[in-house]
N, C-alpha and C positions, 0 to 999 in steps of 0.2 A: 288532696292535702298539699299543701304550700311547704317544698322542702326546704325553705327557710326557715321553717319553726323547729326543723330538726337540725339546723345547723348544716344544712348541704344547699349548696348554689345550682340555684336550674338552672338547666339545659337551652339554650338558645341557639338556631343554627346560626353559623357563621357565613358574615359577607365579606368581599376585600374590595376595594374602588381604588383606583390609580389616577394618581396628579399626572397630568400633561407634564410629559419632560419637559426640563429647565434645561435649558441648551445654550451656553457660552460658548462666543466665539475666538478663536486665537485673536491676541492683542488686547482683549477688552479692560477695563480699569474704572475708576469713578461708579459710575451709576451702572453702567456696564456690569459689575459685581454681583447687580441682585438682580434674579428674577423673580417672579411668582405664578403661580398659579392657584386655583380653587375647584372644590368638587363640593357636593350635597349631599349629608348620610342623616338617617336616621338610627341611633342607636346607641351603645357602648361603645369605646375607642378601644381596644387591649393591645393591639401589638401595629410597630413601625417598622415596616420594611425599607430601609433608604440605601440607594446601591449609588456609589460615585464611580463617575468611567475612573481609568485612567490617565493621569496628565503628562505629558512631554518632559515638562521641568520640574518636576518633581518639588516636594518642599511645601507645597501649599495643601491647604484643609479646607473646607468647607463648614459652614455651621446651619445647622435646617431648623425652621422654626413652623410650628402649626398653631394657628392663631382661633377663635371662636368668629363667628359675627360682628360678636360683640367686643372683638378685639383682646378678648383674652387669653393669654397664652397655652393651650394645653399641653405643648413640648416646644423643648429646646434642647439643644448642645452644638455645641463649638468643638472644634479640634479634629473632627471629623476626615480622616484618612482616603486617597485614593484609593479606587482601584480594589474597592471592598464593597461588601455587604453586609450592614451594620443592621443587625436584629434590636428592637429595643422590645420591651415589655413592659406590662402595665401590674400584671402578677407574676408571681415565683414562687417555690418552691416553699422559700422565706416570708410567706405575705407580703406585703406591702412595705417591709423594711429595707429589703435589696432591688424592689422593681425601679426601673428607668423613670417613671413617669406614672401617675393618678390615673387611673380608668376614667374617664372621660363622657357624660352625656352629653350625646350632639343632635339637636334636628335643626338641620340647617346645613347652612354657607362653613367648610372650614378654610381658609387658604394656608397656602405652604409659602413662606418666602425661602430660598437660598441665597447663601452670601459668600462668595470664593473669597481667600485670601491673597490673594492676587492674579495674576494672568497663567491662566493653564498652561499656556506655551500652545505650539504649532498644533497640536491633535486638538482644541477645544478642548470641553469638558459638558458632560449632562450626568443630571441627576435627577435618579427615577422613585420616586415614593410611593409606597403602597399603603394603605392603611386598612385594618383585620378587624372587626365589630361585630358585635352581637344585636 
């Protein structure tokens, strides 16, 4: 029986793949600002692990973006805090009304670009992405 006819969401186990840190160095600026990386998943997208180090001089954010192949976006947000671990979600509690972002099919290429808001200061700055799929 297909528990979608009954109104309940099968069971699928869960995978997590990790983007190559993005790693800024003290000083950087212009192009310097982004980096990118990419991984290959087959599947659902449901939840974004993104953890930023902490920066020296404090004041700056980061904004992480995850793109399709085909260059289309499946997450963004801007404003993004040091020195934290920003859980985003694709469901909630509230359906799809309070979640972060669309659940996502991906078979492919997805890349992750980052974009600091300016210069970390003296410690650098890296930023580690996980991505959570059924």
């Amino acid at each position: 029986m297909d528990l979608r006819e009954l109104g309940l969401r099968p069971s699928f186990p869960v995978a997590s793949i990790a983007f190559a840190q993005l790693v800024y160095a003290s000083g950087v600026s212009g192009a310097g600002l982004t980096e990118t990386a990419t991984i290959k998943i087959n599947g659902v997208v449901e939840q974004i692990e993104i953890e930023i180090s902490t920066f020296t001089d404090g004041g700056q954010s980061a904004t992480v973006t995850i793109a399709s192949a085909q260059d289309a976006t499946l997450f963004t947000e801007g404003s993004l805090g040091d020195a934290q671990t920003h859980l985003k979600q694709a469901l909630s509690k509230g359906g799809s009304t309070d979640a972060d972002f669309n659940p996502a099919l991906v078979d492919g290429v997805l890349t992750l670009t980052g974009v600091l808001s300016s210069d970390p200061g003296v410690s650098g700055a890296t930023i580690d992405v996980t991505v959570f799929y059924r």
